[in-house]
C-alpha positions, 0 to 999 in steps of 0.5 A: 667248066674249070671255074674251081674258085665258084665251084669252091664258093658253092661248095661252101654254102651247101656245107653251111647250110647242111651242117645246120639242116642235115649234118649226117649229110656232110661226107656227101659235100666233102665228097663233091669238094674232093672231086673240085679239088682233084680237078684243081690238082690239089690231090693232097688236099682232096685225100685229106677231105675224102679219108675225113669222109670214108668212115662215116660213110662206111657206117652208112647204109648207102654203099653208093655213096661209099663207092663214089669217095674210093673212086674219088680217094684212088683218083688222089692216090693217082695223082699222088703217084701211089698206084698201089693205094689207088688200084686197092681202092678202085678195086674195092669202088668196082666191085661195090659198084657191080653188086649195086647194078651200078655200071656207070660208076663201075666202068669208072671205077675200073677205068681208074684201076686201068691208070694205076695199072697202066702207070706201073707198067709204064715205069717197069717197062712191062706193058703187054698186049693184054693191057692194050686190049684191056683198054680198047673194051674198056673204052668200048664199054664206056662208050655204050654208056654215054661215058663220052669223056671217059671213054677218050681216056682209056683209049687214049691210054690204049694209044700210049699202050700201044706205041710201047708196043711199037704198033704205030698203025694200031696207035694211030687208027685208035688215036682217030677214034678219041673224041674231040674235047668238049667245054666240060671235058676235065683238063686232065682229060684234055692233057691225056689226050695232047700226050697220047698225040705228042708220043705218037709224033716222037714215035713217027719221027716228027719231033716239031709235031710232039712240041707243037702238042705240048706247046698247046697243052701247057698254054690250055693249062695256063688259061685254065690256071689264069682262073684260079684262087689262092696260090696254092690253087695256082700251083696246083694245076701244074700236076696236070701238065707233068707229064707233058713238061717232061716229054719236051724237055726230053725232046730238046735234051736228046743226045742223038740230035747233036748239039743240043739247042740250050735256048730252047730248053731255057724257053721249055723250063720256063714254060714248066716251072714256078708259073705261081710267080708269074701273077701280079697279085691283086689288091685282096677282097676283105673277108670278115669270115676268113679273118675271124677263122684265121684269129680262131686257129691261132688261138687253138693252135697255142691250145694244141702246143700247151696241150703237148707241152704238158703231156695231155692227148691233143685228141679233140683239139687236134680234130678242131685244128685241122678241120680250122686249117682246111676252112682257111685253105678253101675260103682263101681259094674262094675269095678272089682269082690270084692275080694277072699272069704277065709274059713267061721270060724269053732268052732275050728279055733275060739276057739283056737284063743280066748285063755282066751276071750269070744265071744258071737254072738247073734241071733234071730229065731221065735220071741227069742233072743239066744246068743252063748257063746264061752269061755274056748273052749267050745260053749255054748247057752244061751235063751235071751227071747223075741227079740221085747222087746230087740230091742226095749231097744236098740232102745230107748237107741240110741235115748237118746245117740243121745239126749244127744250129743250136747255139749251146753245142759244146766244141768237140761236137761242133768239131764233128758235125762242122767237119761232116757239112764241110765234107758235104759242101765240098762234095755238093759243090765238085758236083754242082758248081765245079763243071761250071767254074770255066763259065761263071768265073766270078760274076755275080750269080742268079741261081735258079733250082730244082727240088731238093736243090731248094734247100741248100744254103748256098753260102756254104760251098766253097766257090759260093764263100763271099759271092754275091748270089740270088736264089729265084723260081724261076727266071721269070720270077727273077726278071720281073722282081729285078725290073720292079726295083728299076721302074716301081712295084708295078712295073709288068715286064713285056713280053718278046717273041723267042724269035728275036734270040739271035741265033748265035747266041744260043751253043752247047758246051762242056765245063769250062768252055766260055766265048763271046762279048760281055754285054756290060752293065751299068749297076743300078744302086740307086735305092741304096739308103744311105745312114739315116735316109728314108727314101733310098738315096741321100737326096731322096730320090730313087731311080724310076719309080718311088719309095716312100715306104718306112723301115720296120723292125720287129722283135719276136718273143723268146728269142734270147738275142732277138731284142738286143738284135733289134735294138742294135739295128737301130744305129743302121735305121735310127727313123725305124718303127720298131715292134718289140715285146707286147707290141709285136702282135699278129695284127701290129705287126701285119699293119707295119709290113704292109708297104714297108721299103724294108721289114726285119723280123727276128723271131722264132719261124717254122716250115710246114711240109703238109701245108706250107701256106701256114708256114709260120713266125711266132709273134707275142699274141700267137703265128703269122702265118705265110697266106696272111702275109699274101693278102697285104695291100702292099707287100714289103719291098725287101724282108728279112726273115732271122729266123729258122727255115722259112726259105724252105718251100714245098715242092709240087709238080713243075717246081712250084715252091709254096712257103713262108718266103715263097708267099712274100715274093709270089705277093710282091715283095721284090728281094727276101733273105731267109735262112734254109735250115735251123739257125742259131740265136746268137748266130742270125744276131750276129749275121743280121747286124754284119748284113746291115751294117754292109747295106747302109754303106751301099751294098746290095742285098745279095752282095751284103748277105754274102760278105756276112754269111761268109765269116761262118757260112755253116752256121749262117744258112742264109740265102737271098732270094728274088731279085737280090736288090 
């Protein structure tokens, strides 16, 4: 019924209880959790529970069970977009099926092996008509199993079969006959469906019908996602609505309309990207167990490093620690909804707020990079080219940052490698950046990107050197971190009809085309601290809302400029707590960050690709890792993060980014600054005491980091990321 959360919660108790009566029987739960998560679009995280239970299954004597894990483990491999694991697999599911008289789960089966096979046709551009009638007996064949929902998919991927075909009448008549969504039909089911119905209206012409489809879609999804645990949980479901997301932005870029509506498809990204951060976190639920699991991984995990370090075979205890890994990750899913969703920003909302600062979110369909320009009021779009080839730049730009970074590298290799990032940054930078110079001008930006675009230090361009930016998810993200530091960290921000964007506010244009009235904007530096002051302004006051949290600084271990970094911040925050040395534990540290109006952290910090949620800084007793900082009663206001990539994220479908610095603003702090690659010792010591230094005399967060990251900007990857305030 789409409660994952309780389902999770029910799942865990099963396992308690059969790992003490009938251990032998643990694969089978692993089995059912897999198919929760499929339905939460975790596909990661089910492949990794399903490969644990395929070989014990495989032992087993009951093929039955066997059958069902490969159903399960091709669905995740569908998800995961490899079609040729999940035909493999579903192959194997169907013929073990069929020789056990087992027709349901065969149908199934071959039904999963139908969506692999349907999915590379749709990419190639080969379908046939036998995969159309394909689909159709398969569809009949379910049906006469009672298979009710299972049957609505495979007709509707006759429908989509068919409209390839260019056979709309037998798309439409068939389109007829998928049965109406019942309350347990699964969402991915249900998401089939609204595409199959949203191609079909972009094939008869009626584009408004194909929106309104997908429109409806991503707000089931929403309410579906409005009753999810955990962040990742949260970004998960995005998977489900890829497909459509895609289909709507095509509509609205389609160069064949004319001019195309740049408001509008400011509207559709927000309504497809980064929904993660639009929650209000609530106050965390204690979890006693969840604590002493978390206290037990970071023990193992010093464990499995020492254990490396020294040349012995991990084997066992890099068994315990992923199986550890996986409890954190499900008992935070269960233990509590991750917050209340406010309103997905309008144009109007984001251009009021803007004043005189431009925000430019970038997009990519078919192939082509787009960026919407918001500056003066009015929406505008800008045709970037090709996206393969601007990946890439930001690729190899990321690579040489992460070359360039150890402190100790000698000149003529620094020569090399600083010559090779400034040849990339500059190529980065004509392709991204220069057809939008006519509209930016030199305001101050808000940056709002897309998959590898996450990863570039945008200090380093050229036209960026000194410029006073703010990277954010999504403009939703931005708006609502923005308005916090205006009204309070509790601040929600109301939600406005797209209707009152006026109409001439929304235009296309080429690079270097700028028109229309500046808005203005009286800058709000009210929380800006002067020397010695604890409570924003000298008088102690701040504009709307309070603050009367403390300043924190923290000194990890191993880190050769860190306690003299540490201990030169002081003259910037002399009433500073400062945790340094033996004093910088997990639990210490935890204490201080949670409602601190500004927390710095130097300390040695990695990003986790697999599972970016334990994304970690290493303190003296062990990590802290990014879902503990999720559960702070009050995140810290603004953080600063000297240390290596934790503005890195993972990227999910619908740009959810999921990471270090991801989890501290998805929680509530308003403004972080993080590095998005390797840096330096000597290097983040430098550039913190320099970004300090500029925010006691006055300057905002972004601005401050801009001037300091200015003076080396290949060796000071940092970004602002939130609100910049």
């Amino acid at each position: 019924m789409g409660s994952i959360p309780e389902s999770i919660r029910y799942y865990e108790q099963a396992n308690l209880s059969y790992s003490n009566v009938a251990p032998n029987l643990l694969p089978h739960i692993q089995m059912d959790q897999a198919e929760a998560l499929l339905a939460g679009g975790l596909a990661e995280e089910a492949a990794k529970y399903l490969d644990e239970a395929l070989p014990v299954l495989a032992h087993g004597r009951v093929r039955q069970n066997l059958g069902e894990a490969e159903s399960f483990r091709a669905i995740a491999a569908l998800l995961l977009g490899d079609s040729t694991t999940a035909r493999r697999l579903a192959a194997s599911a169907e013929r073990r099926m069929l020789r056990r008289g087992n027709l349901s789960w065969a149908r199934m089966a071959a039904l999963t092996r139908l969506r692999a096979d349907t999915a590379t046709a749709f990419r190639t551009g080969q379908v046939s008509a036998g995969l159309h009638r394909r689909a159709l007996r398969l569809a009949d064949r379910l049906t006469e199993l009672k298979l009710t929902d299972e049957s609505g998919v495979a007709r509707s991927l006759a429908v989509r079969a068919a409209l390839r075909l260019g056979r709309l009448d037998v798309a439409a008549a068939e389109l007829a006959r998928v049965p109406r969504p019942r309350q347990i039909t699964p969402i991915d089911h249900r998401m089939l469906l609204r595409l199959s119905r949203a191609e079909l209206a972009v094939m008869q012409g009626d584009r408004r019908r194909a929106l309104a489809q997908a429109r409806a879609g991503l707000a089931e999804l929403g309410r579906i996602r409005d009753r999810m645990g955990g962040l990742d949980l949260v970004s998960g479901t995005a998977v489900h609505g890829r497909e459509l997301g895609e289909l709507a932005i095509r509509l609205v870029l389609d160069p064949t309309r004319g001019r195309v509506d740049a408001g509008r498809l400011f509207s559709w990204l927000e309504r497809t990207r980064a929904q993660v951060y639009r929650y209000q976190p609530q106050p965390p639920i204690a979890d006693p167990v969840l604590a002493e699991r978390v206290d037990d991984y970071r023990v193992l995990s010093k464990e499995l490093q020492q254990a490396r370090l020294d040349g012995r075979n991990p084997g066992e205890l890099a068994t315990r620690h992923a199986a550890l890994q996986r409890e954190i990750t499900r008992l935070g899913w269960q233990s509590n909804l991750w917050g209340s969703p406010t309103p997905i920003a309008t144009l109007a909302d984001v251009a009021r707020h803007l004043g005189d600062r431009a925000l430019v979110s970038f997009a990519v369909s078919d192939g082509n990079a787009v960026a919407v320009v918001i500056v003066e009021g009015r929406a505008r779009l800008v045709r970037l080219g090709p996206a393969v080839e601007i990946m890439a730049a930001a690729r190899e730009l990321h690579a040489d940052l992460d070359a360039l970074a150890p402190d100790h590298l000698s000149g003529p290799l620094v020569a090399v490698i600083a010559g090779s990032a400034r040849r990339r940054a500059e190529r980065l930078d004509e392709k991204l950046l220069s057809p939008l110079v006519g509209l930016l001008q030199h305001r101050e930006l808000i940056i709002i990107p897309t998959g590898a675009l996450y990863a570039v230090a945008w200090g380093t361009l050229p036209s960026m050197h000194g410029r006073s930016l703010t990277v954010a998810p999504s403009a939703t993200a931005w708006l609502t971190a923005d308005q916090r530091a205006e009204h309070g960290p509790d601040h929600v921000p109301p939600g406005r009809a797209a209707s009152e964007v006026p109409k001439d506010h929304v235009t296309e244009t080429t690079a270097g085309h700028a028109a229309g009235p500046s808005a203005g904007r009286a800058v709000d530096q009210s929380w800006q601290a002067a020397p010695g002051s604890r409570n924003g302004r000298a008088d102690g006051t701040r504009g709307g809302g309070t603050d009367d949290g403390h300043v924190v600084l923290i000194s990890g271990p191993d880190l050769l400029g860190a306690v003299g970094e540490v201990a030169g911040l002081r003259t910037h925050h002399p009433d500073a707590r400062v945790l340094a040395g033996r004093q910088a534990t997990v639990g210490a540290v935890l204490e201080a960050l949670d409602g601190a109006r500004l927390a710095h952290v130097a300390a040695h910090g990695a990003h986790e690709s697999e599972n970016a949620m334990f994304s970690r800084l290493e303190l003296t007793d062990g990590s802290l890792f990014a879902h503990e900082t999720a559960r702070l009663r009050r995140a810290p206001e603004r953080v600063v993060l000297a240390a290596c990539e934790l503005a890195l994220n993972r990227i999910r479908p619908g740009d959810e980014a999921l990471g270090f610095a991801g989890a501290l603003l998805a929680s509530g702090s308003r403004t972080v600054i993080a590095a998005t690659s390797k840096v330096g010792d000597q290097a983040a010591a430098d550039t913190m005491a320099e970004f300090h230094g500029l925010l006691v005399q006055g300057r905002p967060p972004a601005a401050a980091l801009a001037e300091a990251v200015a003076r080396e900007p290949l060796r000071r990857p940092f970004v602002c990321l939130g609100s910049g305030t």
